[in-house]
C-alpha positions as CSV (number, residue, x, y, z in Angstrom):
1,X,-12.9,21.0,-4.8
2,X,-14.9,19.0,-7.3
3,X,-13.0,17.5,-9.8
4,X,-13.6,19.0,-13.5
5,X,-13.0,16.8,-16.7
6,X,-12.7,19.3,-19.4
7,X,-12.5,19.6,-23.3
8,X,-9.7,21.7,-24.9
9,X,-12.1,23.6,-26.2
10,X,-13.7,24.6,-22.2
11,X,-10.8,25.9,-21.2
12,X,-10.8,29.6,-20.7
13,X,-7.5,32.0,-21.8
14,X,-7.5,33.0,-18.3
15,X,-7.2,29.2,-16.8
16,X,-3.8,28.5,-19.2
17,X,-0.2,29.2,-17.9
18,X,1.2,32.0,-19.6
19,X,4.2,31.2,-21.9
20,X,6.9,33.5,-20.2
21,X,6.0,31.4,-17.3
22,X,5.9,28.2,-18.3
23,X,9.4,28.7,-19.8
24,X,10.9,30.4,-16.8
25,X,9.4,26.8,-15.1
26,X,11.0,25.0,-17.8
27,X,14.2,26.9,-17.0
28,X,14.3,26.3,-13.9
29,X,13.2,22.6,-13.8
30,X,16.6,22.0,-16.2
31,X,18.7,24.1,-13.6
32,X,17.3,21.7,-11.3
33,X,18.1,18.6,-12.9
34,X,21.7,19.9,-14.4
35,X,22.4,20.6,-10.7
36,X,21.3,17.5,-8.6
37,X,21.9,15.4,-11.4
38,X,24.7,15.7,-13.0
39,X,27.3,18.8,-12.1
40,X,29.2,19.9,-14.5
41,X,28.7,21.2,-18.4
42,X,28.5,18.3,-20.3
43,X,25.4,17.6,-18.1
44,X,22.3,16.5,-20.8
45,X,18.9,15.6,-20.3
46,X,18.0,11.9,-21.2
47,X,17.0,11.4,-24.7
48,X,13.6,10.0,-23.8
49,X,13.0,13.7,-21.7
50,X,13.2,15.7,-25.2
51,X,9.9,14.4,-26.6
52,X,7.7,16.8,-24.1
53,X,7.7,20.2,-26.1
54,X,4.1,19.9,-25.9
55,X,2.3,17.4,-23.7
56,X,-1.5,16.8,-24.3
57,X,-3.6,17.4,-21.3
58,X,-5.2,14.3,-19.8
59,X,-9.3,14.3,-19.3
60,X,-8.5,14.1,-15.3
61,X,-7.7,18.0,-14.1
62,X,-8.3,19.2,-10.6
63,X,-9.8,22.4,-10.6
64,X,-7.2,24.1,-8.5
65,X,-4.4,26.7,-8.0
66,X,-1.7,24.7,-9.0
67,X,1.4,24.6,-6.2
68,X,4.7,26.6,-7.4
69,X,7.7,24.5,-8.7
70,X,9.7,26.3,-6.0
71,X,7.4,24.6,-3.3
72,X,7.0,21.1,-4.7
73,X,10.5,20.8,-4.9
74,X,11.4,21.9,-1.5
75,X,9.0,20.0,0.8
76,X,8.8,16.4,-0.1
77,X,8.8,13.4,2.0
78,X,11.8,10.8,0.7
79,X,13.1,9.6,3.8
80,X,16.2,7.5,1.1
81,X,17.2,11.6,1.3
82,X,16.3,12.5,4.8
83,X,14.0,12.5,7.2
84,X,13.0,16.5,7.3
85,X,10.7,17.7,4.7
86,X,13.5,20.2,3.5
87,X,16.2,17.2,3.3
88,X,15.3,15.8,-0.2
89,X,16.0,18.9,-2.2
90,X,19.3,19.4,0.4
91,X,20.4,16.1,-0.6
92,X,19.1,15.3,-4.2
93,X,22.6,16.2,-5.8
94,X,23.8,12.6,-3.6
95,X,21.4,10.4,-5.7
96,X,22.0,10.3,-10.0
97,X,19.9,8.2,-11.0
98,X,21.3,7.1,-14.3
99,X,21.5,4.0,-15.7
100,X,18.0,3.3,-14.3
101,X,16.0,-0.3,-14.7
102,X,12.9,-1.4,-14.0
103,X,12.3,-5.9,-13.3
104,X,8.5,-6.9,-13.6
105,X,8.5,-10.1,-11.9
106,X,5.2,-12.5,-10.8
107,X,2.6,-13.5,-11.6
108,X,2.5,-12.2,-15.5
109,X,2.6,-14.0,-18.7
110,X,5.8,-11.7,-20.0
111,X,8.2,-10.6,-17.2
112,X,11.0,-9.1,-18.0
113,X,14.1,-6.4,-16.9
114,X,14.3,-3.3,-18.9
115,X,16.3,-0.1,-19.2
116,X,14.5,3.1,-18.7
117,X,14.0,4.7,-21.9
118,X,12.7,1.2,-23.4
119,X,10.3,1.0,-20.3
120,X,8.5,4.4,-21.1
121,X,8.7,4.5,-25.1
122,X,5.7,2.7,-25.9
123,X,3.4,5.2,-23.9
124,X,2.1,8.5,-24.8
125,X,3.0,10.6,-22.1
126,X,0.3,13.3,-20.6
127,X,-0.1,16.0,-18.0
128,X,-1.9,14.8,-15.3
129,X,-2.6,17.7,-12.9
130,X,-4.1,16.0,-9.6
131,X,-4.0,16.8,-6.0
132,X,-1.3,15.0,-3.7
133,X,-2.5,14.9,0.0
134,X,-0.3,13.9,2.4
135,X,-1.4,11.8,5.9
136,X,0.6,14.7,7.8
137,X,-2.3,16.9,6.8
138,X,-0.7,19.4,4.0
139,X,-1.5,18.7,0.5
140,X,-0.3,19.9,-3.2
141,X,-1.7,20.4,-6.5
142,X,1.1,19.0,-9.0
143,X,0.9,19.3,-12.9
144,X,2.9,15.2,-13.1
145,X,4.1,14.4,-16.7
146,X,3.3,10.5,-16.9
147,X,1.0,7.6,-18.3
148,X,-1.7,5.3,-17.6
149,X,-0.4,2.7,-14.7
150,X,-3.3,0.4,-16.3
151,X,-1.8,0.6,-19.8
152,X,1.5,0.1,-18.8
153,X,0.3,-3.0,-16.5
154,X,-1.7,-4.8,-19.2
155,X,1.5,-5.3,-21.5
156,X,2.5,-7.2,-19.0
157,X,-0.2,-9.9,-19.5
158,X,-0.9,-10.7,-15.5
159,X,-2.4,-13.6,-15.2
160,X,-5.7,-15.0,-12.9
161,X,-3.2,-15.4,-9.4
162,X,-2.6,-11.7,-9.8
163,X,-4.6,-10.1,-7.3
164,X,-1.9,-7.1,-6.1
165,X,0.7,-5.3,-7.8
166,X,3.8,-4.8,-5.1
167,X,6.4,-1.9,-6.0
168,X,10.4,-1.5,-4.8
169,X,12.3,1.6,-4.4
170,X,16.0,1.3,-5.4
171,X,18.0,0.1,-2.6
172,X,21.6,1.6,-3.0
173,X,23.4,3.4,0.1
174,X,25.5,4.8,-1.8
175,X,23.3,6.5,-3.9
176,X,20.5,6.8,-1.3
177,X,22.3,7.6,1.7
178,X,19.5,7.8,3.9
179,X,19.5,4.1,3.5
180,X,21.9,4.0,5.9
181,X,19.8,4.8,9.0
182,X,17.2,2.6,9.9
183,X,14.5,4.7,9.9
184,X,12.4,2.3,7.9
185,X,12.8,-1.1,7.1
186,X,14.6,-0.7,3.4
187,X,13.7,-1.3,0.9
188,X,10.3,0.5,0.7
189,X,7.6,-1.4,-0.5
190,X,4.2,-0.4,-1.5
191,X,1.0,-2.3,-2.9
192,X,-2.0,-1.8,-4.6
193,X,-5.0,-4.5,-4.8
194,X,-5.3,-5.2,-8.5
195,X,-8.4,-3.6,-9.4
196,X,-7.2,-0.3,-8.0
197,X,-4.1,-0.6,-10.3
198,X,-6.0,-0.6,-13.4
199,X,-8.1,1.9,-12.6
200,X,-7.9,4.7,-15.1
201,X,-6.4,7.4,-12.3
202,X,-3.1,5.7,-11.4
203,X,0.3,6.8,-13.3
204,X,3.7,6.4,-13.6
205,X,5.1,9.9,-13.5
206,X,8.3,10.8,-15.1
207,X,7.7,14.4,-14.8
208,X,6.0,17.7,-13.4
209,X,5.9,21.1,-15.0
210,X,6.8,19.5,-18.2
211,X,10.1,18.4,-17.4
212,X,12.0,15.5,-15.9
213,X,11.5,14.4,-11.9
214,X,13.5,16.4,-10.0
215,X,15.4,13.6,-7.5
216,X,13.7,14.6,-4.1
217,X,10.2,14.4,-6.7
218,X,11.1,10.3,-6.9
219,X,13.6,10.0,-10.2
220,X,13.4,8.8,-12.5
221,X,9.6,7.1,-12.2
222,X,7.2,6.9,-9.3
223,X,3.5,6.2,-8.8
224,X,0.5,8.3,-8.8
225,X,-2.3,7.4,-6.7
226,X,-4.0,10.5,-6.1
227,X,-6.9,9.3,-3.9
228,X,-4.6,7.7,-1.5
229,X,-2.1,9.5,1.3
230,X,1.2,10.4,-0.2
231,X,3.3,7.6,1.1
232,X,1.8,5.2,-1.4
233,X,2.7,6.8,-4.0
234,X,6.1,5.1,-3.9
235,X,9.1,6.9,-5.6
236,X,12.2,5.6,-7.4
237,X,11.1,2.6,-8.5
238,X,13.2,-0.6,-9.4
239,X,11.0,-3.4,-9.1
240,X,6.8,-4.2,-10.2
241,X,5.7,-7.8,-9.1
242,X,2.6,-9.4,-9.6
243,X,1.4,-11.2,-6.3
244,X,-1.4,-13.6,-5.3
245,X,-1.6,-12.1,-1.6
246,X,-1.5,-8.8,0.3
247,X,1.6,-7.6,-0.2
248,X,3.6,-6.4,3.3
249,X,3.9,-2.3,2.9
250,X,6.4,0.0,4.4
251,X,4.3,2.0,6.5
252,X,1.8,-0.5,7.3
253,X,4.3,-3.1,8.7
254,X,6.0,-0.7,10.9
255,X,2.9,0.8,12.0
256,X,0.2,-0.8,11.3
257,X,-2.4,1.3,13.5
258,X,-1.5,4.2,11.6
259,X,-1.2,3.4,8.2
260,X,-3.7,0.8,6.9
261,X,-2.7,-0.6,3.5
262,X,-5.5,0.8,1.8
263,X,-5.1,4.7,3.0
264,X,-7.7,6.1,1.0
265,X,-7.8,10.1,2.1
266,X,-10.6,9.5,4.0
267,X,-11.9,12.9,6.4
268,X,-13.9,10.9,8.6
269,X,-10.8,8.2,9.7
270,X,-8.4,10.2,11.4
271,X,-4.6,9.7,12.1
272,X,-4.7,8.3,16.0
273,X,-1.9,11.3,16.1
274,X,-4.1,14.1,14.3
275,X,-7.1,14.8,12.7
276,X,-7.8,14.1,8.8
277,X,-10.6,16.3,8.1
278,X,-8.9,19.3,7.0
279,X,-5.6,20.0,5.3
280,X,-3.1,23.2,4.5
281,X,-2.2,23.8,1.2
282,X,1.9,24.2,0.9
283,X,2.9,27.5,-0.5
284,X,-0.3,29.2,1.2
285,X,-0.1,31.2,3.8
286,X,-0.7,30.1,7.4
287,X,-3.4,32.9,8.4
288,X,-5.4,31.2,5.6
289,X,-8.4,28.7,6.7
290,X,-7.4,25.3,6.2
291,X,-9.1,23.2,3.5
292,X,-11.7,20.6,4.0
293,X,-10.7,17.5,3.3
294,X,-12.8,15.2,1.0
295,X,-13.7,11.6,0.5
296,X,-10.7,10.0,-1.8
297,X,-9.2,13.9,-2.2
298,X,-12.2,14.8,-4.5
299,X,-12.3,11.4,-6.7
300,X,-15.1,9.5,-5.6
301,X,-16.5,9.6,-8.3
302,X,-14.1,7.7,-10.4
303,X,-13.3,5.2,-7.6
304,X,-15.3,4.9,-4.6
305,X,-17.3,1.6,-6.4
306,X,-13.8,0.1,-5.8
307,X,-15.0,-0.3,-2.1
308,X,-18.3,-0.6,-2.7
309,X,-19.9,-2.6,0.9
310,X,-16.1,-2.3,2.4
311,X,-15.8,-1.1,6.1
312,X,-12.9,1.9,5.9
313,X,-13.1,2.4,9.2
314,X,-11.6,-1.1,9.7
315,X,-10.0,-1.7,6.0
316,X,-8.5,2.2,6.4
């Protein structure tokens, strides 16, 4: 599953979406968000949502069959809406996540809080369409609508003590009800070292099939880190801080012998639970072979220099 950088001009007729079914996606995706959103006919999607008749593909496109709507909205892990993989989509009508803000705090020359359309309005938003492997062993293909996590980092002037960049979920019980049980120490917190951050693969998604993020999908913004397990790519997010140390994770605080802070998809590092050298694509079905997992999820290229002379078997 190499990744393929392509030109416009490469891409066959045969590789493109047909319109009847891009629009029924559209459709659907607006059902969706008129439904867990906001119930009732004077439901309307934010103004910043209506700039995406036509989104601009980015260079980064994984060469595979992309997963069905239907399946990326109904299998997600978002333990804020339940604990099953089916809970999320069950429970998404629970969570509206309008008015939304976003604090950048730290170690940054221009910190600030700001509302959600002002946050995303200086980037030009893309399709990113990149592989999500989870470290349960099942794995997507997801077509994200977002922008460049490094762009969006630089405005923020960090300064020379800036060595990670820690993300917050929302914490709100009675929005997230999930919240209530304490399944996880809320609320969840994920990290990237700095470098990784401004890497050119990282994104803020606000979308997937060219419309809004359906709630169990992380509304109204969540990372992309799509050489990493799944769990880092934290959803809902409230809060970006600039810090000088390692920042303490979710996962890797409750567990620490499972999930390293780094988890980079790595075939040859397995799960002390399971094995991480193949995976099952959701929406395929289960007589098929499993896929072989790769280094990074097939983006070595574009970041394994980031760990250039690092142990990950012990930094995993």
């Amino acid at each position: 599953m190499p990744l393929i950088i392509k030109k416009t001009s490469d891409i066959k007729s045969s590789e493109i979406t047909p319109k009847s079914v891009y629009l029924d996606r559209r459709r659907f995706m607006k059902q969706v968000f008129a439904s867990s959103l906001l119930v009732g006919a004077d439901a309307m999607l934010p103004a910043w949502a209506k700039r995406w008749p036509d989104l601009p593909q980015s260079a980064f496109k994984a060469d595979d069959k992309l997963t069905s709507l239907e399946d990326i909205t109904s299998y997600n892990n978002f333990y804020e809406l339940g604990t099953s993989k089916t809970d999320p989509a069950k429970n998404a009508s629970l969570f509206n996540p309008n008015p939304w803000s976003i604090a950048v705090e730290g170690e940054c020359n221009k910190p600030g809080v700001f509302n959600l359309e002002d946050f995303i309005k200086p980037y030009a938003l893309q399709e990113y369409i990149y592989r999500l492997r989870c470290v349960e062993g099942w794995s997507m293909v997801v077509p994200w609508v977002g922008f460049s996590l490094a762009d969006m980092l630089k405005k923020f002037e960090p300064n020379s003590k800036a060595k990670y960049v820690e993300f917050t979920t929302l914490l709100d019980k009675s929005r997230l009800p999930g919240q209530s049980r304490r399944v996880l120490n809320w609320p969840y917190v994920e990290g990237l070292r700095i470098d990784e951050a401004m890497n050119p693969l990282p994104i803020m998604a606000v979308g997937l099939y060219g419309d809004v993020l359906p709630n169990q999908n992380g509304a109204p913004i969540r990372l992309v880190v799509p050489w990493k397990y799944g769990f880092k790519s934290i959803k809902s997010i409230v809060k970006i801080r600039f810090v000088e140390t390692m920042p303490n994770t979710t996962w890797n605080e409750l567990a620490p012998k499972e999930y390293g802070f780094y988890s980079n998809v790595n075939p040859e590092v397995d799960h002390p639970r399971w094995s991480q050298s193949t995976e099952r694509r959701i929406g395929e079905p289960f007589w098929k072979p499993k896929i072989k997992t790769e280094m990074f999820n097939g983006y070595g290229e574009q970041v394994a220099q980031l760990y250039t002379g690092m142990d990950l078997r012990k930094y995993f």
